[in-house]
C-alpha positions as CSV (number, residue, x, y, z in Angstrom):
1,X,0.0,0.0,0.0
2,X,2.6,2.1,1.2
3,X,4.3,1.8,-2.7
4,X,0.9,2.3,-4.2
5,X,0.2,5.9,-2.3
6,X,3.9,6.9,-3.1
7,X,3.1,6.4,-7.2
8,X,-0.6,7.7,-6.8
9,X,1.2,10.9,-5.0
10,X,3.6,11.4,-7.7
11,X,1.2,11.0,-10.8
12,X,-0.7,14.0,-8.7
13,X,2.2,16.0,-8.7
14,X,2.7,15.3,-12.5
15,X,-1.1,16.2,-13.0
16,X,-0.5,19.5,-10.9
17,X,2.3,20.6,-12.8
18,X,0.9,19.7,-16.0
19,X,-2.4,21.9,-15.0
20,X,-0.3,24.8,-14.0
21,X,1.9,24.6,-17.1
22,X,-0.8,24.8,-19.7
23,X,-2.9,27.2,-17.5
24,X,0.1,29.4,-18.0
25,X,0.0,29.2,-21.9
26,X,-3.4,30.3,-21.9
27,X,-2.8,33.8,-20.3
28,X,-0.5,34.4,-22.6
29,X,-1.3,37.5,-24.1
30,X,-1.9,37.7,-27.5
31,X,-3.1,40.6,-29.7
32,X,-7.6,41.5,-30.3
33,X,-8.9,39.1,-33.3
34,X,-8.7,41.7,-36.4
35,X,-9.1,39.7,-39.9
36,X,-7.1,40.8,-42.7
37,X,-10.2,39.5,-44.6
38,X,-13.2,38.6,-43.1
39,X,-14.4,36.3,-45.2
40,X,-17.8,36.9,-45.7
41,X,-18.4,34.0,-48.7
42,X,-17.5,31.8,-46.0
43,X,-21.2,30.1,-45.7
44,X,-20.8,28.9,-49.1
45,X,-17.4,26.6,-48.0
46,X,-18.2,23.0,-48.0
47,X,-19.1,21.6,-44.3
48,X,-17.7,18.3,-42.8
49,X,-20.5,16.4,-41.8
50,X,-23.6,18.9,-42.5
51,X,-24.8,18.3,-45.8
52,X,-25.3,22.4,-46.3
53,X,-24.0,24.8,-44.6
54,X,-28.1,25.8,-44.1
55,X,-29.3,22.4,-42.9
56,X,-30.2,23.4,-39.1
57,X,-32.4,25.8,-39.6
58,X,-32.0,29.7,-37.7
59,X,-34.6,31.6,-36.6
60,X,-34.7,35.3,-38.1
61,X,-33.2,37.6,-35.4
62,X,-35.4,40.1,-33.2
63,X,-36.9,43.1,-34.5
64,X,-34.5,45.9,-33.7
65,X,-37.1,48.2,-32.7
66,X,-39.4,45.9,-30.3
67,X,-39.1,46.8,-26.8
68,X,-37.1,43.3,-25.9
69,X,-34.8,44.2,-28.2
70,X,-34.0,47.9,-27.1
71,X,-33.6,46.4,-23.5
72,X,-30.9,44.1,-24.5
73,X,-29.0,47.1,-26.3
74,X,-29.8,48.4,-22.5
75,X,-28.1,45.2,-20.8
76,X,-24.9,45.7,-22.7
77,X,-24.5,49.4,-21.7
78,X,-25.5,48.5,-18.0
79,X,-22.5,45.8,-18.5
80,X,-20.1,48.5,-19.8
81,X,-20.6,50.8,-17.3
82,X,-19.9,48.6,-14.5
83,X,-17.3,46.5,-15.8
84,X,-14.6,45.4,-13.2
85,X,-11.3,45.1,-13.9
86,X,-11.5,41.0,-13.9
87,X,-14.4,41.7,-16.6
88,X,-12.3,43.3,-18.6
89,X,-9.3,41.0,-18.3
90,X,-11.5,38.2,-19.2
91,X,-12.9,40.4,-22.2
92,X,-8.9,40.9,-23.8
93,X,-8.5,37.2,-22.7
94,X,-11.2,36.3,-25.2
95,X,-10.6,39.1,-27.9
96,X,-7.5,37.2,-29.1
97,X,-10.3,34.6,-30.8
98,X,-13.1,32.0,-30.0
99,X,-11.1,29.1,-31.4
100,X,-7.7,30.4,-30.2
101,X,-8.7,30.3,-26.9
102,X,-11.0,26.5,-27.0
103,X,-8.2,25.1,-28.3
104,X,-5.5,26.0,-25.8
105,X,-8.3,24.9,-23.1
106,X,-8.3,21.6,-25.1
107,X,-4.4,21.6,-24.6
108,X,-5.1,21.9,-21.0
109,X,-7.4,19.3,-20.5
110,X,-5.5,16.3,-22.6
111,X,-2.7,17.8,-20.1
112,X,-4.3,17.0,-17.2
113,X,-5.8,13.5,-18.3
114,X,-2.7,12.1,-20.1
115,X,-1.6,10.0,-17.1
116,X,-1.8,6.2,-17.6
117,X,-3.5,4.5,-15.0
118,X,-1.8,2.6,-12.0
119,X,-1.7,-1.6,-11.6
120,X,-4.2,-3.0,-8.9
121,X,-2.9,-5.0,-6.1
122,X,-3.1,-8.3,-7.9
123,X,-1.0,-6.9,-11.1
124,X,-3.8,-6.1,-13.7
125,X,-4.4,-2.5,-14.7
126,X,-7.6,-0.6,-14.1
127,X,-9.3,1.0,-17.8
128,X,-10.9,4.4,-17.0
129,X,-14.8,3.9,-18.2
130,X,-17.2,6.9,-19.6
131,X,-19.9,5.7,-17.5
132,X,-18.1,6.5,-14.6
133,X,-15.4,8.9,-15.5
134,X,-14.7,10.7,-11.8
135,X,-13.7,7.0,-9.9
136,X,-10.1,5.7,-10.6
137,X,-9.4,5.9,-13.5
138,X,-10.3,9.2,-14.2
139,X,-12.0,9.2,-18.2
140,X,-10.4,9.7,-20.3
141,X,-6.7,8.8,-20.6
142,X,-5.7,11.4,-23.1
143,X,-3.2,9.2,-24.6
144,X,-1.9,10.5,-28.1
145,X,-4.7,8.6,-30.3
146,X,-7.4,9.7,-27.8
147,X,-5.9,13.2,-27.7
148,X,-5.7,13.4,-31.6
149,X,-9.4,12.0,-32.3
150,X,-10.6,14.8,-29.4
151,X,-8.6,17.7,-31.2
152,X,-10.1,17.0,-34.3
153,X,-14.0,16.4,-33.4
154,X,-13.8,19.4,-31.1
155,X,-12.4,21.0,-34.4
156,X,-14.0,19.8,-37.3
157,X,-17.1,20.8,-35.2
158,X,-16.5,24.0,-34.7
159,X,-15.5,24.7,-38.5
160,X,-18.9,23.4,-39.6
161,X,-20.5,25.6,-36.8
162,X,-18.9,28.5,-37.7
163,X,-19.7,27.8,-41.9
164,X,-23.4,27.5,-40.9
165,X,-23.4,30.5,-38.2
166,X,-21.5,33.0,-41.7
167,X,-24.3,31.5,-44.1
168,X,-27.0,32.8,-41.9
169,X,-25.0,36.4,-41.1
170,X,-25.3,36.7,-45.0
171,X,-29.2,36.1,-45.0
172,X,-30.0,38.4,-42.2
173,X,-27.2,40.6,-42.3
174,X,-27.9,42.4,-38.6
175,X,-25.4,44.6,-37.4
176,X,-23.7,44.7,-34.1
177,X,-25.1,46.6,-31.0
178,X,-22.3,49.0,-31.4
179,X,-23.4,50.2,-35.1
180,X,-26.8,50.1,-33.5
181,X,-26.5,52.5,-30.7
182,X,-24.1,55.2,-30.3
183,X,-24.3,54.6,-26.1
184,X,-22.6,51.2,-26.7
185,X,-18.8,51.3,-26.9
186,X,-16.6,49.1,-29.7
187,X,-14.4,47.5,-27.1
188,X,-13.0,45.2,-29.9
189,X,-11.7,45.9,-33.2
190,X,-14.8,47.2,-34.9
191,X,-15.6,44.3,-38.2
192,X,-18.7,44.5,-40.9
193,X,-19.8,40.9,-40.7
194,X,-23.1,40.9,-39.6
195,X,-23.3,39.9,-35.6
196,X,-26.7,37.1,-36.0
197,X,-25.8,34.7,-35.1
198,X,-22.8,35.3,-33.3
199,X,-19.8,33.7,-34.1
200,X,-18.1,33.2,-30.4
201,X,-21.4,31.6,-29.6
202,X,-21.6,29.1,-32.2
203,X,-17.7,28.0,-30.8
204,X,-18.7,27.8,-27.1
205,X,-22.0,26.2,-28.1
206,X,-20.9,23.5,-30.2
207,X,-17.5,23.4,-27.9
208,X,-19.3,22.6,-24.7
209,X,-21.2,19.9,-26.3
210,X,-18.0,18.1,-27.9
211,X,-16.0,18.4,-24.9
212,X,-18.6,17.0,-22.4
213,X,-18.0,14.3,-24.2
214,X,-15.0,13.8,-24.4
215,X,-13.8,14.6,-20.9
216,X,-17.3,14.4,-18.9
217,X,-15.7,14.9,-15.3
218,X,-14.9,18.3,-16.6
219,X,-18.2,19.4,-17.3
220,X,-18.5,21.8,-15.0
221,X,-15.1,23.8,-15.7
222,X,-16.4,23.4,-19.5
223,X,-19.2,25.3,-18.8
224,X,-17.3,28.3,-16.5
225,X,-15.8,28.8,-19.1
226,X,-18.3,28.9,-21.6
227,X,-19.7,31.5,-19.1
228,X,-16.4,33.7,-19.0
229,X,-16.9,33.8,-23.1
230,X,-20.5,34.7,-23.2
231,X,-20.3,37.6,-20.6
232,X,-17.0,38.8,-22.8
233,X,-19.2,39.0,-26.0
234,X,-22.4,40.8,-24.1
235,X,-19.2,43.8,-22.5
236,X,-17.6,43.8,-26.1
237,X,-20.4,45.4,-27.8
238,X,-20.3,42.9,-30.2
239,X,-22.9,40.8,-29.8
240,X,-26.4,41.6,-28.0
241,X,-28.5,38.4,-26.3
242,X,-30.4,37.6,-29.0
243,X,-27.2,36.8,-30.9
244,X,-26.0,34.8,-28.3
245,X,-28.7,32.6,-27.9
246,X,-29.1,31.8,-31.6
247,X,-25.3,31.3,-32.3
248,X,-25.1,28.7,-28.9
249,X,-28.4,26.6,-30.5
250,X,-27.1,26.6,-33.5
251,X,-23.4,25.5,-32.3
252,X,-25.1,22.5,-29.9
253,X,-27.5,21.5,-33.1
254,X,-24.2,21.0,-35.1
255,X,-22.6,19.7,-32.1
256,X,-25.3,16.8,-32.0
257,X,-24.1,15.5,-36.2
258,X,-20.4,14.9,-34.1
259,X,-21.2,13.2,-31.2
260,X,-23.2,11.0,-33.4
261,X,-20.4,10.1,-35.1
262,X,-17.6,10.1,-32.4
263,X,-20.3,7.3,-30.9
264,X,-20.2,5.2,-34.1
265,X,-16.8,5.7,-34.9
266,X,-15.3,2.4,-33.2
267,X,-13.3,4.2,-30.8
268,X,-15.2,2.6,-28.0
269,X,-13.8,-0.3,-28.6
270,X,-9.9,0.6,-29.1
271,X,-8.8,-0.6,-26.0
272,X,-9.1,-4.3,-27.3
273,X,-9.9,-5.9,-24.0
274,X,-13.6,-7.4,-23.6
275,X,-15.2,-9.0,-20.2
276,X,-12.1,-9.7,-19.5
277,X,-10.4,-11.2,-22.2
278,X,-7.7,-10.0,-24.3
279,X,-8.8,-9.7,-27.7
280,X,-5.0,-8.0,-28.8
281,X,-3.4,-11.6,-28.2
282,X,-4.5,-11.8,-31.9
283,X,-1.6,-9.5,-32.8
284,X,1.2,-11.2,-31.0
285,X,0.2,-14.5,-32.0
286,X,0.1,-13.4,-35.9
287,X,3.8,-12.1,-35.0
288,X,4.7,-15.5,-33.7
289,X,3.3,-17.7,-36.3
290,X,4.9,-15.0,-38.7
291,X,8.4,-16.4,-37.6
292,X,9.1,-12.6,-35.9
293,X,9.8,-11.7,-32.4
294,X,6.8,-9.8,-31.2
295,X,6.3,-6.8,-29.2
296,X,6.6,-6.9,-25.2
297,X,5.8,-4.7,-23.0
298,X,8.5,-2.8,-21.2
299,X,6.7,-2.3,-18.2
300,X,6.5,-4.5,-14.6
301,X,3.5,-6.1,-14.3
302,X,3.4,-6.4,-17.9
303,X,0.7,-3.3,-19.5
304,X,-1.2,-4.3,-22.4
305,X,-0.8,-2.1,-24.9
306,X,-2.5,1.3,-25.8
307,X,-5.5,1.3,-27.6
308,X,-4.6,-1.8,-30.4
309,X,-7.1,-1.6,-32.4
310,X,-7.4,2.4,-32.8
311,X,-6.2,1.4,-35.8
312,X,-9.8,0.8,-36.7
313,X,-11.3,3.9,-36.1
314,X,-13.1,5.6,-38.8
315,X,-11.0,7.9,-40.4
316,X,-12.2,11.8,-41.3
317,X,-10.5,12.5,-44.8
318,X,-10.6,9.1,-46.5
319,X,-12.3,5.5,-46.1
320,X,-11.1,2.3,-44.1
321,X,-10.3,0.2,-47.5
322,X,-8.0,3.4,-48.7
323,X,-6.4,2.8,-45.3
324,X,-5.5,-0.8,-45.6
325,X,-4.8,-0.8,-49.8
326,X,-2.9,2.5,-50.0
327,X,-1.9,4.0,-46.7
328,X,-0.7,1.1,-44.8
329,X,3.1,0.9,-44.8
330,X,5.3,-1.8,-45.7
331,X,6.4,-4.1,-43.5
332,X,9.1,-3.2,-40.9
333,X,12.7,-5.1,-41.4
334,X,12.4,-8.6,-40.3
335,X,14.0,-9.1,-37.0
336,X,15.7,-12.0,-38.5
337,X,17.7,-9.9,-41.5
338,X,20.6,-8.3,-41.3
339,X,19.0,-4.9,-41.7
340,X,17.5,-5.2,-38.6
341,X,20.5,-5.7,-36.7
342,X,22.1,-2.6,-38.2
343,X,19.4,-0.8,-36.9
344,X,19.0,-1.7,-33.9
345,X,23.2,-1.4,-33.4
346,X,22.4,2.3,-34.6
347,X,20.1,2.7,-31.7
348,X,22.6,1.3,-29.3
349,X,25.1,4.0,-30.7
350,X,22.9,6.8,-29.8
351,X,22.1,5.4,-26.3
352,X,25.5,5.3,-25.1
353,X,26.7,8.3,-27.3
354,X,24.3,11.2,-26.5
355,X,25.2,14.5,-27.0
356,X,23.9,18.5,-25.4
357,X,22.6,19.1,-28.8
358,X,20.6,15.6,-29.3
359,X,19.3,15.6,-25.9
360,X,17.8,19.0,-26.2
361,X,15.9,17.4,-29.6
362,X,14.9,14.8,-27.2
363,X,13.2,16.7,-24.5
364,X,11.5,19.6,-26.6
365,X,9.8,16.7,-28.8
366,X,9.5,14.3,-25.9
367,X,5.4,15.6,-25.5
368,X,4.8,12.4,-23.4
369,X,3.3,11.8,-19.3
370,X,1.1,14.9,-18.6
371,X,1.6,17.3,-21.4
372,X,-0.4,17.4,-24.7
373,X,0.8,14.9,-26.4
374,X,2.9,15.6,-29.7
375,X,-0.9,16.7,-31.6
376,X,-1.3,18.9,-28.8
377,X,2.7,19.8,-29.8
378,X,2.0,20.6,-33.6
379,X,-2.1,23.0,-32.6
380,X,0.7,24.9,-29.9
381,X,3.3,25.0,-32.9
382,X,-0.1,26.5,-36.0
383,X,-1.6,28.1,-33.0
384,X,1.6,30.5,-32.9
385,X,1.6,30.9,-36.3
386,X,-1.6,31.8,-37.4
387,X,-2.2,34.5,-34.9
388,X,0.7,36.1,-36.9
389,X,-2.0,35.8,-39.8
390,X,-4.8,37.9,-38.7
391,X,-7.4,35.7,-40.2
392,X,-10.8,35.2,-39.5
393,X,-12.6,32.8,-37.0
394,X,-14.0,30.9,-39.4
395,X,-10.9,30.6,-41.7
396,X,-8.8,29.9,-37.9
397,X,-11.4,26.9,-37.7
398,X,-11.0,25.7,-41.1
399,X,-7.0,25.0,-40.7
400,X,-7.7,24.0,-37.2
401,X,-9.9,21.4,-38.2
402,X,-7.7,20.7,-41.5
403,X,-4.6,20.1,-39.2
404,X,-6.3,18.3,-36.8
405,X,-8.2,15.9,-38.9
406,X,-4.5,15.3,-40.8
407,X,-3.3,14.0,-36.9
408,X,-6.8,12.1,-35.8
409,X,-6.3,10.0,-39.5
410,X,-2.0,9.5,-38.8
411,X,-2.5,8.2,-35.4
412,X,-5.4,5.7,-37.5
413,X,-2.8,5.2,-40.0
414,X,0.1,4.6,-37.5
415,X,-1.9,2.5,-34.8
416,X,-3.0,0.1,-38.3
417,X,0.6,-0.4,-38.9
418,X,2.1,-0.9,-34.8
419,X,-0.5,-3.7,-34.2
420,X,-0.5,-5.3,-37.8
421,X,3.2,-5.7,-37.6
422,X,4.0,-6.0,-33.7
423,X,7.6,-5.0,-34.1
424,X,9.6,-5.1,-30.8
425,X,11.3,-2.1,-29.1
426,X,14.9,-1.7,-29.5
427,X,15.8,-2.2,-25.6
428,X,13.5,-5.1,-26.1
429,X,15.5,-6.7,-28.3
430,X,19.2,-5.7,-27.0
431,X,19.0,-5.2,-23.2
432,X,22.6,-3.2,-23.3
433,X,19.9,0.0,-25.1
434,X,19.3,2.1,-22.3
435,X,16.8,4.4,-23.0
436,X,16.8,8.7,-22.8
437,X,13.2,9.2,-22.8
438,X,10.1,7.6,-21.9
439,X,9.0,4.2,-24.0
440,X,5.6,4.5,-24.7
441,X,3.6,1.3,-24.2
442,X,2.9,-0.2,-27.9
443,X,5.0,-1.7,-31.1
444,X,8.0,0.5,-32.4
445,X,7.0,0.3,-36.4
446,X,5.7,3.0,-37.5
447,X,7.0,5.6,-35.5
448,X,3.9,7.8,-33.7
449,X,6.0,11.5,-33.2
450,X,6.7,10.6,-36.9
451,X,3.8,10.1,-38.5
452,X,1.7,12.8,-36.4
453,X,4.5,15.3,-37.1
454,X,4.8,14.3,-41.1
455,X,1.2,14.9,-41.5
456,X,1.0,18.3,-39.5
457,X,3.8,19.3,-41.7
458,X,2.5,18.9,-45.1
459,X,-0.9,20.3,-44.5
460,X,0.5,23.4,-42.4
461,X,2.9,23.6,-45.0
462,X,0.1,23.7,-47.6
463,X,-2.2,26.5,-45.3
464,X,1.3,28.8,-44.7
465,X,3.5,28.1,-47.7
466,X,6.0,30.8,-46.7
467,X,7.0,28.1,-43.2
468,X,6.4,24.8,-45.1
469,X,10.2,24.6,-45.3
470,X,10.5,25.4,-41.1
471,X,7.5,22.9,-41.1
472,X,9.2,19.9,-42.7
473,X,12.4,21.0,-40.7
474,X,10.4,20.6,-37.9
475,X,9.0,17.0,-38.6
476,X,12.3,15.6,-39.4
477,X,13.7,17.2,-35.9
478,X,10.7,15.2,-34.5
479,X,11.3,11.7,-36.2
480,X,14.8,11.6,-35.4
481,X,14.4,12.6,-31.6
482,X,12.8,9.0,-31.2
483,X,15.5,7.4,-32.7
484,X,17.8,9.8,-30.5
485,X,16.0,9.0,-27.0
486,X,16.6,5.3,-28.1
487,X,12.9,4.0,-28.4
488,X,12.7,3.4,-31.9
489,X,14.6,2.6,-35.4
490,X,15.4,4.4,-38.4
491,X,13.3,2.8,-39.8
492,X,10.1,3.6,-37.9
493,X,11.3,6.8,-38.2
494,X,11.7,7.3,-41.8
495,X,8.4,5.5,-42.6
496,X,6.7,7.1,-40.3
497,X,7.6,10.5,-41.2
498,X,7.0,9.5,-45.2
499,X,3.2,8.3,-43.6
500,X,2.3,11.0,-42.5
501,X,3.6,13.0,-45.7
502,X,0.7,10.8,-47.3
503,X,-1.9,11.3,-44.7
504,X,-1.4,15.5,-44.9
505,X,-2.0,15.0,-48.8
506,X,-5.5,13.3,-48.0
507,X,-6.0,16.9,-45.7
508,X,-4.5,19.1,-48.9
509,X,-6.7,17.6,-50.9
510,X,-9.9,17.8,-49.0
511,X,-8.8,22.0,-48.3
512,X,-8.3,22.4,-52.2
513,X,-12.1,21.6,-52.5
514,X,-13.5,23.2,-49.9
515,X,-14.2,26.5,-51.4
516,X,-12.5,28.2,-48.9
517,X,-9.5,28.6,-51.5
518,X,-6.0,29.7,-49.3
């Protein structure tokens, strides 16, 4: 018991610290939302799971003479008189953008749940359940493939939200409370899109919704901070009630079409263990009968792996069969040929030879126990550079959910490829490999930080030409810190990386008919 609380203390202390260090990012100051080009057109770009970007219908706003209506212009002066100074800090916190701002809380959360759960006294391991997402385990572990799949539903949501919430700003073209009434101030950069339905409030609507799914014990901080938003938008001057209200249905009406899906999606059953039994056994078995030495796990007791058959998950930007007949990589080096012996004596170079320069490549890509995960790594890494880019909400949503929808379909992509070919660990296979960073609990081949950071490359590279050089730079930095830290071979590297290359074209492709153009 006594070694129990002593582990249970220190993944609390790595929880803390994770907490703390991604609440930190999100004060980070960053300048008032103020397109270049606001993209009005935008409600003619082609959704991701709504059929048109009018399907869920929106009521035509208030009258702006009616008596309800003059008494919300009313409310937002009565707010801007008596703002405090926390009001107001909240109000800069949010000016810097709706989907800025969800998706560094999204960072925060994977943070805090991306601790693997402890063994029970008798040497099995606990799996954190939905249904009861506050006992021990907490739900979700926001492993890499879980934090991936949650990026890009919270993501791809709020792009289709946002497309629908434009189309209707076109149709009924109201102006903000601030062009309405000279008694309300402009307390954000003043814009001509229409404010019906309001933009923020299509984000926190649909956001909410997708996140209390995905991390339900945090429904409550979810919603404080849905809160925080709202009251920003009614002291901006942006936005009046009636705006609010019709952007948040029509956000948790698009929100409904994802969490559909996300329940379909065969995620559910990724953790491959069923009553009980171990339905994964499959993969080690095929790797026996195969003639190859198959994947152990490096851990005491002995963890089965993470999530073996995410590999099954339906993807976003192309079908399962394109998966298996075009996208799955070619077998790893047998661990019989003389190939794989050079390899893994390359990884046993690196282990006992590291260097200041490689370990510092190590660590900044290490993204692993309590931090948000190497996806969360490459939305920090677009984040940064899109604020550069003044764009517009809807267009910040469209290469949000671009990029994350590239990193959901590569950890698809990779998982396929660990748990069809079960390839050992280097330390696995030559006990004198002593490892410089963490080994992650799954098959070597393909290489995860590779194939999540080949796929963010490309399609970044496609949205910001001008860094798709630093991009790629970027990626290969990534691919060869595994093989510096001593968990994985050149190979998984290399293939990984050129995996992900593929996956990113599947995202190009699907931004190149969008209608959004670039």
């Amino acid at each position: 018991m006594k070694k129990i609380s002593i582990i249970i203390s220190s993944c609390m202390v790595l929880l803390i610290t994770a907490c703390n260090k991604q609440l930190e990012d999100n004060s980070k100051e960053f300048p008032a939302l103020n397109p270049a080009r606001i993209d009005v057109n935008a409600g003619t770009w082609k959704p991701i799971l709504l059929n048109t970007a009018n399907e869920i219908a929106v009521p035509a706003p208030m009258a702006t003479g009616t008596p309800d209506f003059i008494a919300q212009l009313s409310e937002i002066k009565s707010w801007q008189k008596n703002a405090t100074a926390e009001d107001k800090a909240s109000l800069k916190y949010w000016s810097a953008g709706a989907v800025l701002r969800w998706n560094e809380i999204m960072r925060e959360l994977v943070a805090k749940y991306n601790l693997p759960p402890y063994q029970n006294p008798d040497g099995t391991y606990p799996i954190p359940s939905a249904n009861n997402p506050l006992a021990y385990p907490l739900f979700p572990f926001a492993n890499p493939p879980y934090a991936a799949r949650a990026y890009a539903y919270v993501s791809a949501a709020q792009y289709d939200a946002l497309v629908a919430a434009y189309f209707y700003k076109q149709q009924y073209n109201r102006a903000a409370p601030y062009q309405l009434d000279n008694g309300i101030q402009a307390m954000l950069p003043q814009q001509t899109t229409p404010a019906y339905p309001s933009e923020d409030a299509a984000v926190y609507g649909v956001t909410v919704e997708m996140m209390k799914l995905l991390f339900p014990g945090e429904q409550a901080f979810i919603q404080q901070k849905a809160e925080e938003h709202r009251r920003a938008r009614l002291l901006s001057g942006a936005n009046t009630r009636n705006d609010l209200e019709a952007g948040e249905a029509l956000g948790k009406a698009v929100a409904q079409r994802f969490v559909a899906r996300a329940r379909t999606d065969r995620a559910g059953a990724a953790v491959g263990i069923v009553n009980g039994v171990e339905l994964w056994r499959e993969f080690e078995t095929a790797a026996i009968n195969q003639g190859e030495t198959p994947w152990i796990s490096r851990e005491l007791p002995l963890r089965p792996p993470m999530l073996p058959y995410f590999g099954r998950v339906r993807p976003f930007l192309f079908d399962s069969l394109t998966l298996v007949t075009k996208l799955r990589p070619v077998p790893p080096p047998s661990t019989k040929s003389e190939q794989f012996r050079k390899e893994t004596e390359e990884v046993l170079f690196y282990s006992q030879n590291p260097t200041r320069e490689r370990m510092r490549i190590v660590h900044f890509w290490a993204d692993g126990v309590g931090t948000y995960t190497p996806p969360g790594h490459w939305n920090a890494i677009a984040a940064e550079e899109m604020v550069k880019l003044n764009l517009s909400e809807v267009r910040w949503a469209r290469n949000m959910a671009l990029l994350n929808m590239a990193l959901m379909d590569a950890a698809i992509v990779c998982w396929d490829a660990k748990y069809t070919y079960y390839n050992p660990r280097p330390s696995q296979v030559n006990t004198n490999i002593k490892t410089l960073t963490g080994i992650p609990n799954f098959p070597a081949y393909t290489s995860g930080h590779s194939t999540f950071s080949g796929a963010a490359a490309t399609i970044l590279g496609y949205l910001i030409p001008t860094k798709a050089n630093q991009f790629n730079e970027m990626a290969k930095e990534a691919s060869l810190s595994r093989l510096y830290g001593s968990i994985h071979y050149r190979s998984d590297c290399e293939v990984g990386l050129t995996s992900g290359n593929q996956v990113g074209s599947y995202a190009i492709l699907r931004a190149q008919a969008d209608g959004a153009g670039n």
